[in-house]
N, CA, C and O atoms as CSV, one atom per row, in Angstrom:
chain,resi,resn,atom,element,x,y,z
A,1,UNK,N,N,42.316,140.501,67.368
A,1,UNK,CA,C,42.847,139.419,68.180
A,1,UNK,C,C,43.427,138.383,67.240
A,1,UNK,O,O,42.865,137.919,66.247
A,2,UNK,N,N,44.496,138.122,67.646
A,2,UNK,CA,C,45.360,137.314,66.293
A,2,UNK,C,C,45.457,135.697,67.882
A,2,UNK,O,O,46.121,135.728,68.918
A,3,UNK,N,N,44.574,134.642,67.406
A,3,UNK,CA,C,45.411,133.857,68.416
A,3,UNK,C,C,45.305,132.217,68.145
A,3,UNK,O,O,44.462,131.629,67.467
A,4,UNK,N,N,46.335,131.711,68.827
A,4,UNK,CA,C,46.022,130.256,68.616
A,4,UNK,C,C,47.426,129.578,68.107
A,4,UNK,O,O,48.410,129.975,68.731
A,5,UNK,N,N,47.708,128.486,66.929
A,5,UNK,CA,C,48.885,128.215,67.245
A,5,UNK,C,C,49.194,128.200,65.454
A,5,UNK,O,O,48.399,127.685,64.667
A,6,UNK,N,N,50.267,128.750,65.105
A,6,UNK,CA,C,50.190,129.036,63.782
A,6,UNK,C,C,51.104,127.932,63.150
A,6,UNK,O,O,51.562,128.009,62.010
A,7,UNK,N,N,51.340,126.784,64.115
A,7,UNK,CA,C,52.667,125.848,64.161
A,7,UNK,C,C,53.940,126.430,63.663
A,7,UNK,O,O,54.166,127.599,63.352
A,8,UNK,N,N,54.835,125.260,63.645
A,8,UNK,CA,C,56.178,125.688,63.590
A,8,UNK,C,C,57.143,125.627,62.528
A,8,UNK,O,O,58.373,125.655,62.581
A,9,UNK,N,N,56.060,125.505,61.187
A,9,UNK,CA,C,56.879,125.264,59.929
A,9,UNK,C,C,57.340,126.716,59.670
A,9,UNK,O,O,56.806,127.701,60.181
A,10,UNK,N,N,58.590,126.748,58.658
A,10,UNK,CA,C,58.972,127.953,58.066
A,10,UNK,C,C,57.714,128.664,57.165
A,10,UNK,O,O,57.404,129.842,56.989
A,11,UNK,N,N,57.297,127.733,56.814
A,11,UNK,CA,C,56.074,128.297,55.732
A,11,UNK,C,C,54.452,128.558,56.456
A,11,UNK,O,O,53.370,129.056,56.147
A,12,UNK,N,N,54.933,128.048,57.298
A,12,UNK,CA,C,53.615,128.909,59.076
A,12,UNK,C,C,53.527,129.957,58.824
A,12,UNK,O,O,53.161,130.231,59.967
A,13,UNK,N,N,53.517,131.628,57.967
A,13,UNK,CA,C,53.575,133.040,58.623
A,13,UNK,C,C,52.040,133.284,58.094
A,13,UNK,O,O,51.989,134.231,57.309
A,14,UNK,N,N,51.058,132.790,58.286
A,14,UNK,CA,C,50.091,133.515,58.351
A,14,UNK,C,C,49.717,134.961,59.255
A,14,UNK,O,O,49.161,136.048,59.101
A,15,UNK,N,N,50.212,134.405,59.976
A,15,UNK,CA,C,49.870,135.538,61.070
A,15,UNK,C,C,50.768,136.508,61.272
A,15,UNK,O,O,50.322,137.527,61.799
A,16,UNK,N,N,52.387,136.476,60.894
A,16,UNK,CA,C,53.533,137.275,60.500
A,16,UNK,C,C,53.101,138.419,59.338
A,16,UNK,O,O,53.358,139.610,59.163
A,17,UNK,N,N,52.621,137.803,58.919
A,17,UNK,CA,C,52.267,138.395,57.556
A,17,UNK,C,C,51.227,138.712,57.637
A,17,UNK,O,O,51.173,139.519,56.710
A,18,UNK,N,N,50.273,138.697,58.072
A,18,UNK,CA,C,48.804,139.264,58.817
A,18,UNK,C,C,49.320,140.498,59.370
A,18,UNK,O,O,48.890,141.546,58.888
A,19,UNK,N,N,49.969,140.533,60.081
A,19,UNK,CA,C,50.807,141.784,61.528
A,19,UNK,C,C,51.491,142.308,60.231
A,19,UNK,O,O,51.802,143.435,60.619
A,20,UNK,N,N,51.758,142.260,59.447
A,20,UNK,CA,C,52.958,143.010,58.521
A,20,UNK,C,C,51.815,143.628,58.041
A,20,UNK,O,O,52.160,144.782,57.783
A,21,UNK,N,N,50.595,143.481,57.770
A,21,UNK,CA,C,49.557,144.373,56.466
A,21,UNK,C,C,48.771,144.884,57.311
A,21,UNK,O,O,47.776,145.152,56.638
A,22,UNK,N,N,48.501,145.310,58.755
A,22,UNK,CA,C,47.951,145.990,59.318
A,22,UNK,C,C,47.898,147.250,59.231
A,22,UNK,O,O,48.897,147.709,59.784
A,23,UNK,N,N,47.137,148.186,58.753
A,23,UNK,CA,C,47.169,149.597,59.363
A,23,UNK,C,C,47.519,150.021,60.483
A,23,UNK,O,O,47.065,149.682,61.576
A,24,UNK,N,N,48.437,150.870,60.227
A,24,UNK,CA,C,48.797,151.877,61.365
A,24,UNK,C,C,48.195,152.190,62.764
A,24,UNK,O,O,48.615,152.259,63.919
A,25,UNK,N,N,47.083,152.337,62.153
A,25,UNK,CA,C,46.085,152.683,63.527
A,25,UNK,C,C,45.555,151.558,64.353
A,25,UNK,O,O,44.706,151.697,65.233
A,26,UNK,N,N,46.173,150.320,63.970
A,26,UNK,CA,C,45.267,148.237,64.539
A,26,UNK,C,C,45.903,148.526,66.169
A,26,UNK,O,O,46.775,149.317,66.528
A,27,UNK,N,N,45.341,147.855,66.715
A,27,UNK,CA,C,45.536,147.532,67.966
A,27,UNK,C,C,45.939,146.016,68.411
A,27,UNK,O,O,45.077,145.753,69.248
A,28,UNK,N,N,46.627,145.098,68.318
A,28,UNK,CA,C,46.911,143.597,68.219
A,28,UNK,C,C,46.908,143.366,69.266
A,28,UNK,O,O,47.716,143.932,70.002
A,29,UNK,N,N,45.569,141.997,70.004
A,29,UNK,CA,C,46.091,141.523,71.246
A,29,UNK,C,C,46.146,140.247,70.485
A,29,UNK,O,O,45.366,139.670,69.728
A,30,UNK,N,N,47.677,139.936,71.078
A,30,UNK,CA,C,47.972,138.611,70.512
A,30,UNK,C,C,47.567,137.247,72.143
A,30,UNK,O,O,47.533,137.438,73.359
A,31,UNK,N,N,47.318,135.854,71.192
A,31,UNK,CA,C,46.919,135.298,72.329
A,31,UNK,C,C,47.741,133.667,71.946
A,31,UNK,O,O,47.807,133.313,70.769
A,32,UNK,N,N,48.333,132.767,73.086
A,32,UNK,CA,C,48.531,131.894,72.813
A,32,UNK,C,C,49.584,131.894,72.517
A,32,UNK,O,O,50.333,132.521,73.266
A,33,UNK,N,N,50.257,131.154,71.192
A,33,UNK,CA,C,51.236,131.148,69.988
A,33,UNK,C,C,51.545,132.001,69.511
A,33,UNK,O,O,52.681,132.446,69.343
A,34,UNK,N,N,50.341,132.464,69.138
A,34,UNK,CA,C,50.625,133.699,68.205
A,34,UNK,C,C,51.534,134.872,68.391
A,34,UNK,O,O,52.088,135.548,67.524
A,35,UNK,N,N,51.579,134.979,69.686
A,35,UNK,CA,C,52.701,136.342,69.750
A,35,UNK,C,C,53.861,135.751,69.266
A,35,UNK,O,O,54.792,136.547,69.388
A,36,UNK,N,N,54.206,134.701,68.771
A,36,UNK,CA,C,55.856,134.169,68.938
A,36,UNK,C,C,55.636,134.580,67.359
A,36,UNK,O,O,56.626,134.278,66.693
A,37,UNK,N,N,54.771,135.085,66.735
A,37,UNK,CA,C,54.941,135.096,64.835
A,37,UNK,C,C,54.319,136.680,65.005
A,37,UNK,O,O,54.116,137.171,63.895
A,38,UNK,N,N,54.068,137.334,65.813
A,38,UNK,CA,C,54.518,138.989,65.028
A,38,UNK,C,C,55.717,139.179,65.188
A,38,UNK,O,O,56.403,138.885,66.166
A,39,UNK,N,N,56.135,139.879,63.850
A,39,UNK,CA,C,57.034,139.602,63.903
A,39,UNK,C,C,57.616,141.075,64.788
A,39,UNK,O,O,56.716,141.824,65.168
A,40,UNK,N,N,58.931,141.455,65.083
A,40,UNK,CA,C,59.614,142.765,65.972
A,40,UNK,C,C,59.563,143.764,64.878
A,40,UNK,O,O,59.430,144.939,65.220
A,41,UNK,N,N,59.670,143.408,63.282
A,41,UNK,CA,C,59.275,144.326,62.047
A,41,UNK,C,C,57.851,144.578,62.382
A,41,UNK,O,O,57.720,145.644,62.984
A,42,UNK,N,N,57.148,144.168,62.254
A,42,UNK,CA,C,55.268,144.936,62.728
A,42,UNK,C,C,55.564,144.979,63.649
A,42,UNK,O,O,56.729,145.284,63.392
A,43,UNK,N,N,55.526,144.921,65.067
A,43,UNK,CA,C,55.833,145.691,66.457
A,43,UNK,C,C,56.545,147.229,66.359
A,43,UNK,O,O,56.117,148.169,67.029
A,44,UNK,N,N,57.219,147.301,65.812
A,44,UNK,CA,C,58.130,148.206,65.270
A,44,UNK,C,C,57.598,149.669,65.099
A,44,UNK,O,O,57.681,150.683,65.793
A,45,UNK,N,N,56.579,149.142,62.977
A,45,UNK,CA,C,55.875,149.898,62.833
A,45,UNK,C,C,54.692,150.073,63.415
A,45,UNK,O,O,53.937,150.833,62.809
A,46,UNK,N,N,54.294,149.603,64.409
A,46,UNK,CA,C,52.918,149.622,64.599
A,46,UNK,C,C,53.221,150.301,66.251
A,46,UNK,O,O,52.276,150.583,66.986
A,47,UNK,N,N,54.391,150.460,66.588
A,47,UNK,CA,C,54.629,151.473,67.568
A,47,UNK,C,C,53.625,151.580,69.020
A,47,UNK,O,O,53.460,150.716,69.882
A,48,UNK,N,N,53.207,152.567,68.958
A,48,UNK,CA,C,52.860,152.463,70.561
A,48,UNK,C,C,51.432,153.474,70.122
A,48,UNK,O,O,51.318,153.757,68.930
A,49,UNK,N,N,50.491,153.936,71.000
A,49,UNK,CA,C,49.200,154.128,71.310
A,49,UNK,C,C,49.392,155.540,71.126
A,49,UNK,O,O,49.019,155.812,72.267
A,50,UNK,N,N,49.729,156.927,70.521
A,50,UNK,CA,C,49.733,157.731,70.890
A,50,UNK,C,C,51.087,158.048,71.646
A,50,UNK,O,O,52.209,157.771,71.222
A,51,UNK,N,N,50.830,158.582,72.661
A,51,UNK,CA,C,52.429,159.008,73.550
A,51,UNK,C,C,52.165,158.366,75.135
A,51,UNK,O,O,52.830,158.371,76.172
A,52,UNK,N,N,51.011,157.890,74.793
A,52,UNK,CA,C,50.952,156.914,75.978
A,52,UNK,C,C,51.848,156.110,76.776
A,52,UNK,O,O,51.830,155.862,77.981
A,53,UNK,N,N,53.035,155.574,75.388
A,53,UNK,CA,C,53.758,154.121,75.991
A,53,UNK,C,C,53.054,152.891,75.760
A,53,UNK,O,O,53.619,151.813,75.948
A,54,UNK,N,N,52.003,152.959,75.412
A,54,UNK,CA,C,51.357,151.635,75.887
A,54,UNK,C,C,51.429,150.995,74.029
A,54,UNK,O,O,50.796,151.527,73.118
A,55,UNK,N,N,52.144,150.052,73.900
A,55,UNK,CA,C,52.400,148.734,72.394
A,55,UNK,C,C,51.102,148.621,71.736
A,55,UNK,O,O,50.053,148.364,72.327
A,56,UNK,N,N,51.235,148.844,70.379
A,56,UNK,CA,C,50.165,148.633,70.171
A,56,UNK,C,C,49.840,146.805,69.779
A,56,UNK,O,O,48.818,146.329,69.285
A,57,UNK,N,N,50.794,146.265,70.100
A,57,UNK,CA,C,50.962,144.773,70.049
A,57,UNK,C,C,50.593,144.513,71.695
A,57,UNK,O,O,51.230,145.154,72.531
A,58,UNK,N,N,49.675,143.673,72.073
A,58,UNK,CA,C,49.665,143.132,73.514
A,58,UNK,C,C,49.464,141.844,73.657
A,58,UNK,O,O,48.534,141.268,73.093
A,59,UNK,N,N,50.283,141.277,74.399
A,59,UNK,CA,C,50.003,140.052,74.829
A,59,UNK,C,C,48.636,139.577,75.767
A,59,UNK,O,O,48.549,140.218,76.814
A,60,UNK,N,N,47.762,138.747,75.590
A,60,UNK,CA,C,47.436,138.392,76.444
A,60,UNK,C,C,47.308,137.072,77.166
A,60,UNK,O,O,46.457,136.879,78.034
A,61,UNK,N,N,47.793,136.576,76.950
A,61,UNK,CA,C,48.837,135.343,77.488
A,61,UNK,C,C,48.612,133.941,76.391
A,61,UNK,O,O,48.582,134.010,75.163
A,62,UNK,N,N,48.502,132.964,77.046
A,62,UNK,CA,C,48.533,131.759,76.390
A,62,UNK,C,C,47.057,131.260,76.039
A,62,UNK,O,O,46.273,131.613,76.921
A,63,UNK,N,N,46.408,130.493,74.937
A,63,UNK,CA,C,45.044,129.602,74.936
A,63,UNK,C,C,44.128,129.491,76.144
A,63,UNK,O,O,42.907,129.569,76.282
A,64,UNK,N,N,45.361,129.236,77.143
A,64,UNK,CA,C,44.110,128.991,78.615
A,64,UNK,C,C,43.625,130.052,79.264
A,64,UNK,O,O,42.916,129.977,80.267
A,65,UNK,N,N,44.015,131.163,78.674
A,65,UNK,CA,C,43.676,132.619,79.107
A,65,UNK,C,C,42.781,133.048,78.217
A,65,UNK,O,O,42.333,134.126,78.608
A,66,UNK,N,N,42.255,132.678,77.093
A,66,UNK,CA,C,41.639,132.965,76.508
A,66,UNK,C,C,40.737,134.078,76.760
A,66,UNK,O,O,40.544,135.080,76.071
A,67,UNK,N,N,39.969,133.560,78.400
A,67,UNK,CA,C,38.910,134.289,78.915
A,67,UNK,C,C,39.230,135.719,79.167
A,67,UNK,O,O,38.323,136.543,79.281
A,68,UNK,N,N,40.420,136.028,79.254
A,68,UNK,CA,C,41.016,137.237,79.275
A,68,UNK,C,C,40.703,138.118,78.139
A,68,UNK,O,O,40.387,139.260,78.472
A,69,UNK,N,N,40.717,137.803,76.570
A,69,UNK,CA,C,40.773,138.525,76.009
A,69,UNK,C,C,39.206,138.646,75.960
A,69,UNK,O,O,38.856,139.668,75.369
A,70,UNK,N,N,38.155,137.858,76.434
A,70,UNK,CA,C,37.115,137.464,76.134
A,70,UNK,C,C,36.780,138.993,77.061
A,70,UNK,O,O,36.113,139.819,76.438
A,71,UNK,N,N,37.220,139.383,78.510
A,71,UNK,CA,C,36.976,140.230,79.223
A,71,UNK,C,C,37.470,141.713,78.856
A,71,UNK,O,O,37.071,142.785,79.311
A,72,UNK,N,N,38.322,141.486,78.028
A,72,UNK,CA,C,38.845,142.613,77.418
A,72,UNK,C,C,37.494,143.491,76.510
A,72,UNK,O,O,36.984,144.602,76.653
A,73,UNK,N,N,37.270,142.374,75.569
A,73,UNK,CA,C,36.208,142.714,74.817
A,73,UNK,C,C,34.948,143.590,75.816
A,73,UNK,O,O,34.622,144.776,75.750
A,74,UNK,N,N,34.413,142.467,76.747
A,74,UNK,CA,C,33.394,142.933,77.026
A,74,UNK,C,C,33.866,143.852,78.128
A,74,UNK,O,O,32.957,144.310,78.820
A,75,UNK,N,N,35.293,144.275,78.486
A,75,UNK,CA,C,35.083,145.377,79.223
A,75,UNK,C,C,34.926,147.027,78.076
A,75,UNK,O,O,34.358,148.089,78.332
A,76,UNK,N,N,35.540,146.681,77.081
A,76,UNK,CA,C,35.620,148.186,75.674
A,76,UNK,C,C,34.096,148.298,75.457
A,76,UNK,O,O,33.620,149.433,75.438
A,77,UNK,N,N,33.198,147.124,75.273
A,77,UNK,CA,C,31.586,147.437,74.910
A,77,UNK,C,C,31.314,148.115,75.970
A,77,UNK,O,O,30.879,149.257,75.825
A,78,UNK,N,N,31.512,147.558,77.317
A,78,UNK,CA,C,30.530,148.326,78.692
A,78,UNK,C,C,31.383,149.894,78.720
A,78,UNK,O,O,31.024,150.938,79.266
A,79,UNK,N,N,32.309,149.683,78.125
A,79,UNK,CA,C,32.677,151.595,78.328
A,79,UNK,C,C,32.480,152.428,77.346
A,79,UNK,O,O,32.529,153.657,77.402
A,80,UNK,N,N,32.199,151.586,76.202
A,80,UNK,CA,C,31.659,152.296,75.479
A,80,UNK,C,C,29.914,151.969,74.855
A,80,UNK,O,O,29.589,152.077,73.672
A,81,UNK,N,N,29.003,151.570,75.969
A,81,UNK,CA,C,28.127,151.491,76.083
A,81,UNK,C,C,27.691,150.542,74.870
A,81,UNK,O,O,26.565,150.954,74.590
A,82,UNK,N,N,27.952,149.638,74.129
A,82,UNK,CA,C,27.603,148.790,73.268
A,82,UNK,C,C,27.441,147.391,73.293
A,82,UNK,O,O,27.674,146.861,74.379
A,83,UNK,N,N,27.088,146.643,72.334
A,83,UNK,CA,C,27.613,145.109,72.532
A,83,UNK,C,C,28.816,144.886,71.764
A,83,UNK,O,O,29.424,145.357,70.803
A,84,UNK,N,N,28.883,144.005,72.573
A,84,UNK,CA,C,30.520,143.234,71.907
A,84,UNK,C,C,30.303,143.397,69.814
A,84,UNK,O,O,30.972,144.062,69.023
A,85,UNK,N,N,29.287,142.612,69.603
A,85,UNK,CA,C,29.258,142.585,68.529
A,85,UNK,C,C,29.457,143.835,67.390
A,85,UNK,O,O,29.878,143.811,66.234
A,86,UNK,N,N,28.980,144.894,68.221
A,86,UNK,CA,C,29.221,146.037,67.878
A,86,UNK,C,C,30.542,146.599,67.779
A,86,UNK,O,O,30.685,147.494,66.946
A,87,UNK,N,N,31.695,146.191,68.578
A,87,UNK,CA,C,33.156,146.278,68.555
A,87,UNK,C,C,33.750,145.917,67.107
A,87,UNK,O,O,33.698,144.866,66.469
A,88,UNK,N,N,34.353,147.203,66.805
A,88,UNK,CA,C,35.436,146.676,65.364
A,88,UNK,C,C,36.451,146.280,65.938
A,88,UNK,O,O,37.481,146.831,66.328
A,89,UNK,N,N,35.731,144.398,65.971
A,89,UNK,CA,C,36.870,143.130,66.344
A,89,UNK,C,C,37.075,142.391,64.904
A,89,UNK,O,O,36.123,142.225,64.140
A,90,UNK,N,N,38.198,142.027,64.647
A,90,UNK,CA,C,38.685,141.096,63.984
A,90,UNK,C,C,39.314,139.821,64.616
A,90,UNK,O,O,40.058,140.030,65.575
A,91,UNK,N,N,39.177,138.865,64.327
A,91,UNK,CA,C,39.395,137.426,65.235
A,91,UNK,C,C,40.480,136.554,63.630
A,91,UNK,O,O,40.268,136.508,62.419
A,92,UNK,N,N,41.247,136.187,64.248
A,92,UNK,CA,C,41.504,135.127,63.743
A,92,UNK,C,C,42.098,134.051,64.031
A,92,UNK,O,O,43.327,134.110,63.981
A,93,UNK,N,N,41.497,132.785,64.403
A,93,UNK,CA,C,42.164,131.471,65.046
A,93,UNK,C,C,42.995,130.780,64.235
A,93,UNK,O,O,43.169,130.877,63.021
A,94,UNK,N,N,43.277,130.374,64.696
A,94,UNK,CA,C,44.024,128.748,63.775
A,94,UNK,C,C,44.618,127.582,65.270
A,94,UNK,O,O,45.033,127.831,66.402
A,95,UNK,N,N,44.420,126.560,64.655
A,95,UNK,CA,C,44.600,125.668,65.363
A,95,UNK,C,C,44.978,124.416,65.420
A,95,UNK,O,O,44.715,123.873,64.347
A,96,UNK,N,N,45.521,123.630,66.240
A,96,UNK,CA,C,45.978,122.179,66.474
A,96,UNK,C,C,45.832,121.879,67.209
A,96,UNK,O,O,46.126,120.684,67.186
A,97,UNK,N,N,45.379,122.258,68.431
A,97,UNK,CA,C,44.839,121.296,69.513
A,97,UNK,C,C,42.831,121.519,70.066
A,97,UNK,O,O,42.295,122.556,69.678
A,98,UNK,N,N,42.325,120.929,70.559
A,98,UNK,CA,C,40.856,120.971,70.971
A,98,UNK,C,C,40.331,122.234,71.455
A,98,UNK,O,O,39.297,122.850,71.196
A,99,UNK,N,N,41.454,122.490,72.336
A,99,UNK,CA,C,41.228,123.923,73.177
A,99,UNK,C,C,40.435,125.285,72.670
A,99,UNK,O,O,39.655,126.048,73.239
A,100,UNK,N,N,40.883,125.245,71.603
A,100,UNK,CA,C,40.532,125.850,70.241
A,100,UNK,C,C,39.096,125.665,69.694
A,100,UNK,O,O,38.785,126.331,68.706
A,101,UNK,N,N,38.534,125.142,70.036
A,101,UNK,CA,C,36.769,124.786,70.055
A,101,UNK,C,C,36.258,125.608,70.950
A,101,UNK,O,O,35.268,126.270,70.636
A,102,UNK,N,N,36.754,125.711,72.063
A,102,UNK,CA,C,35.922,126.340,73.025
A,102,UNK,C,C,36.373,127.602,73.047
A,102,UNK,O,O,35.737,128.319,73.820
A,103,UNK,N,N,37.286,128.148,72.443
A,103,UNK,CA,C,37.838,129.434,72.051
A,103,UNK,C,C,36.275,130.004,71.110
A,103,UNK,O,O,35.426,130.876,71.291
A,104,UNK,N,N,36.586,128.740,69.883
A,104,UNK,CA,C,35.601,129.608,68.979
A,104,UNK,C,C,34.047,129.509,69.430
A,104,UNK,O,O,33.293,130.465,69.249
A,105,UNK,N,N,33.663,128.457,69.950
A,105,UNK,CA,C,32.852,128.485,70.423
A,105,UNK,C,C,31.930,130.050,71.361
A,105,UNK,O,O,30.899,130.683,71.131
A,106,UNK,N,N,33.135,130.120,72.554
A,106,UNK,CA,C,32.794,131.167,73.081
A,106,UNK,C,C,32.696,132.447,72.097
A,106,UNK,O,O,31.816,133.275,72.332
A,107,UNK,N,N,33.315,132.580,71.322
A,107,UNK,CA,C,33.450,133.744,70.130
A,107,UNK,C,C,32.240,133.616,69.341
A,107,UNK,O,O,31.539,134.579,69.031
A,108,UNK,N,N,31.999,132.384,69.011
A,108,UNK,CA,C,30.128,132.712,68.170
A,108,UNK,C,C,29.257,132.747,69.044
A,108,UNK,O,O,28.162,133.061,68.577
A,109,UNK,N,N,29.261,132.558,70.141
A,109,UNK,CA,C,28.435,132.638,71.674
A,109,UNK,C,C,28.278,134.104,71.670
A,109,UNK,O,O,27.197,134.524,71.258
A,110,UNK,N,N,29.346,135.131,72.135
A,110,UNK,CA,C,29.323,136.378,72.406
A,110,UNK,C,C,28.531,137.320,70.711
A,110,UNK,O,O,28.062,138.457,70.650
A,111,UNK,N,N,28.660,136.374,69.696
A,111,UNK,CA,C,28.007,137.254,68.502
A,111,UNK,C,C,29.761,138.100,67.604
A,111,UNK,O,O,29.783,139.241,67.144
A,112,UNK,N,N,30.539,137.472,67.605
A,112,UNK,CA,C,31.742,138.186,67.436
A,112,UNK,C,C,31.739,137.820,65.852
A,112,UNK,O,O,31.308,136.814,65.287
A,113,UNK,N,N,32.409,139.057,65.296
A,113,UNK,CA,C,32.477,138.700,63.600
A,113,UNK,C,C,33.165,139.936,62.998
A,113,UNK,O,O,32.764,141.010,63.448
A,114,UNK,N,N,33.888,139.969,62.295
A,114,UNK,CA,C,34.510,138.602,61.490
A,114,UNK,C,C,35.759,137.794,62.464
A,114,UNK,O,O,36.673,138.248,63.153
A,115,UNK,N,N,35.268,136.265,62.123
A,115,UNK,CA,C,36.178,135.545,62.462
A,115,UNK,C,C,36.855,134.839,61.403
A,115,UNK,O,O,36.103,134.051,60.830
A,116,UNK,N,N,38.148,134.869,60.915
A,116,UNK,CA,C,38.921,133.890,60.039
A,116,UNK,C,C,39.085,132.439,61.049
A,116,UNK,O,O,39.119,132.506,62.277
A,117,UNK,N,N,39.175,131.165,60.281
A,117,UNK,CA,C,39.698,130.385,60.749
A,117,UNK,C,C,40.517,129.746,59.894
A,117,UNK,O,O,39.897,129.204,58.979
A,118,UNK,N,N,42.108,129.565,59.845
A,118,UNK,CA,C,42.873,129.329,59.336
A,118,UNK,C,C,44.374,129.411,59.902
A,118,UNK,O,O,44.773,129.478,61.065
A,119,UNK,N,N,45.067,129.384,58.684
A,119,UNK,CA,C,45.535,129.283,57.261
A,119,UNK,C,C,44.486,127.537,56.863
A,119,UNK,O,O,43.634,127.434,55.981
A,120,UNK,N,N,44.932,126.422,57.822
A,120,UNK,CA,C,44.788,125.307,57.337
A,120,UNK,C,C,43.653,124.800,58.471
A,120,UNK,O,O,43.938,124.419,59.606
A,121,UNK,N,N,42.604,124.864,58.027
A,121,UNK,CA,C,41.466,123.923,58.718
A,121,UNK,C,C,41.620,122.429,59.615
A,121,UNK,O,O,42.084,121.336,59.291
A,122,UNK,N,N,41.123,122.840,60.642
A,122,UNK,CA,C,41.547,120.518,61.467
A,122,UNK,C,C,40.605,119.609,60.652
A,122,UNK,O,O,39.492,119.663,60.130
A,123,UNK,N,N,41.547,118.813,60.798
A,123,UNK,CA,C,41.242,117.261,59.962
A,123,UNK,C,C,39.895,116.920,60.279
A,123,UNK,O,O,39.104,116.275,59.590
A,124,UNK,N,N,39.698,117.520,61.603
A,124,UNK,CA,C,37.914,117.234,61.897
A,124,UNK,C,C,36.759,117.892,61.636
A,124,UNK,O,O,35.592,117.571,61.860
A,125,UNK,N,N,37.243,118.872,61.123
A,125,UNK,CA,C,36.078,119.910,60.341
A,125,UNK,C,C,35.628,119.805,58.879
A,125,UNK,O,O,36.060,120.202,57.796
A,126,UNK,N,N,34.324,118.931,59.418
A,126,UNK,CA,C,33.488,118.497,57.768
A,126,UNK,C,C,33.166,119.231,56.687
A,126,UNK,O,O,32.510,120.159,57.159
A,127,UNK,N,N,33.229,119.372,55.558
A,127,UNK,CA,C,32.641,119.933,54.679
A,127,UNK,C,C,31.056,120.450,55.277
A,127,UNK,O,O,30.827,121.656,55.373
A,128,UNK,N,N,29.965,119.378,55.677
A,128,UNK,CA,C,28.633,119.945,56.171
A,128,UNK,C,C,28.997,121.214,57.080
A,128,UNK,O,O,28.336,122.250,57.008
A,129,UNK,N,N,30.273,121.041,58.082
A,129,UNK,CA,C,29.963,121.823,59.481
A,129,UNK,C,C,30.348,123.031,58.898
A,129,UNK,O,O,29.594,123.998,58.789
A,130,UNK,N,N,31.914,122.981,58.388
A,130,UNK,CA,C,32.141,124.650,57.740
A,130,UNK,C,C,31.175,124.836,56.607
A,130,UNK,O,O,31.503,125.971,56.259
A,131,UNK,N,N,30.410,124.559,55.968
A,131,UNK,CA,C,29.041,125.572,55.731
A,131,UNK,C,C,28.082,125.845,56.327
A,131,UNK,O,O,27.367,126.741,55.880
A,132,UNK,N,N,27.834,125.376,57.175
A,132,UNK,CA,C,26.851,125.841,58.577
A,132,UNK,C,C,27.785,126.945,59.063
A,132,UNK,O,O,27.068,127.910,59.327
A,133,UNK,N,N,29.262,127.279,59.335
A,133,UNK,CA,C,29.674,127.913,60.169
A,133,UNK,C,C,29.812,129.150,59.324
A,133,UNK,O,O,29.891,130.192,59.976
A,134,UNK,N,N,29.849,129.240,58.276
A,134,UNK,CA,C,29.693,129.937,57.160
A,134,UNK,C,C,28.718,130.617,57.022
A,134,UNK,O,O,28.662,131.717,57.572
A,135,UNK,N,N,27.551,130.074,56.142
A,135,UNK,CA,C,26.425,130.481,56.953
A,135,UNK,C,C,25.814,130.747,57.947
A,135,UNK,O,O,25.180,131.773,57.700
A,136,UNK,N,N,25.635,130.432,58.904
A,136,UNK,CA,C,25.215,131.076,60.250
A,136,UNK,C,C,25.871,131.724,61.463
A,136,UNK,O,O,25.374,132.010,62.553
A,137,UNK,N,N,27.320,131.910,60.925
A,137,UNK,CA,C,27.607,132.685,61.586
A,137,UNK,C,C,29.128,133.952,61.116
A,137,UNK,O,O,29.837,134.721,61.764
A,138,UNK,N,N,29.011,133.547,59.654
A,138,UNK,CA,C,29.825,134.268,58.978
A,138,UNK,C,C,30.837,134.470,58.648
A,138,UNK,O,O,31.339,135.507,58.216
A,139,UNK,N,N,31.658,132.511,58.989
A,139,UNK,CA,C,32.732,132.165,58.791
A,139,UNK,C,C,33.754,132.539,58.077
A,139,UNK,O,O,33.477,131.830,57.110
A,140,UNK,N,N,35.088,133.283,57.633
A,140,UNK,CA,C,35.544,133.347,56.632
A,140,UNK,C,C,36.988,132.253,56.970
A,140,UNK,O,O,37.812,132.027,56.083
């Protein structure tokens, strides 16, 4: 899950460039912003599911949908009989507005890991808190 808002500088491609070094076999649900920075070069190579048709890039809509991808998750554990945590999920946020708290929030709630948070950390995140988040829940 690539999501959140990667802003709008030229020198923004974290997440362009994230989607460019994916293996072949990734599955990308993009959320928020983020779909506007994979770029149509990773869409490209990263092709479709098999002969399915189905992208292996998916949207799932904007920040306020969040809960969507949140259901996504826990619908792949219940079919494949596991917990979420157990899902080879990769998360990575980044952010500029609040909304984005309760994103990650819900994400260390459900036990989800690894989560990146980046490229550039909010002005409100203390030195104390990102080592707590680090530590206890496996921040990278």
């Amino acid at each position: 899950l690539i999501g959140g808002c990667d802003g709008d500088a030229a020198q923004r491609n974290y997440f362009t460039n994230l989607a460019e070094k994916l293996p072949d076999t990734s599955v990308v649900l993009t959320l928020g912003c983020a779909k506007f920075r994979v770029s149509d070069a990773a869409r490209a190579r990263l092709g479709q599911i098999g002969d399915t048709g189905i992208p292996r890039v998916l949207d799932v809509g904007q920040c306020n949908d969040s809960y969507s991808a949140v259901r996504i998750a826990m619908g792949l554990a219940d079919a494949l009989e596991c917990k979420i945590s157990d899902l080879p999920l990769s998360i990575v946020l980044s952010w500029h507005e609040q909304k984005a708290i309760a994103v990650l929030l819900t994400c260390l709630h459900l036990g989800l890991k690894p989560i990146r948070l980046g490229p550039t950390l909010p002005a409100f995140l203390t030195e104390d808190v990102l080592q707590v988040l680090v530590k206890e829940f496996g921040i990278k």
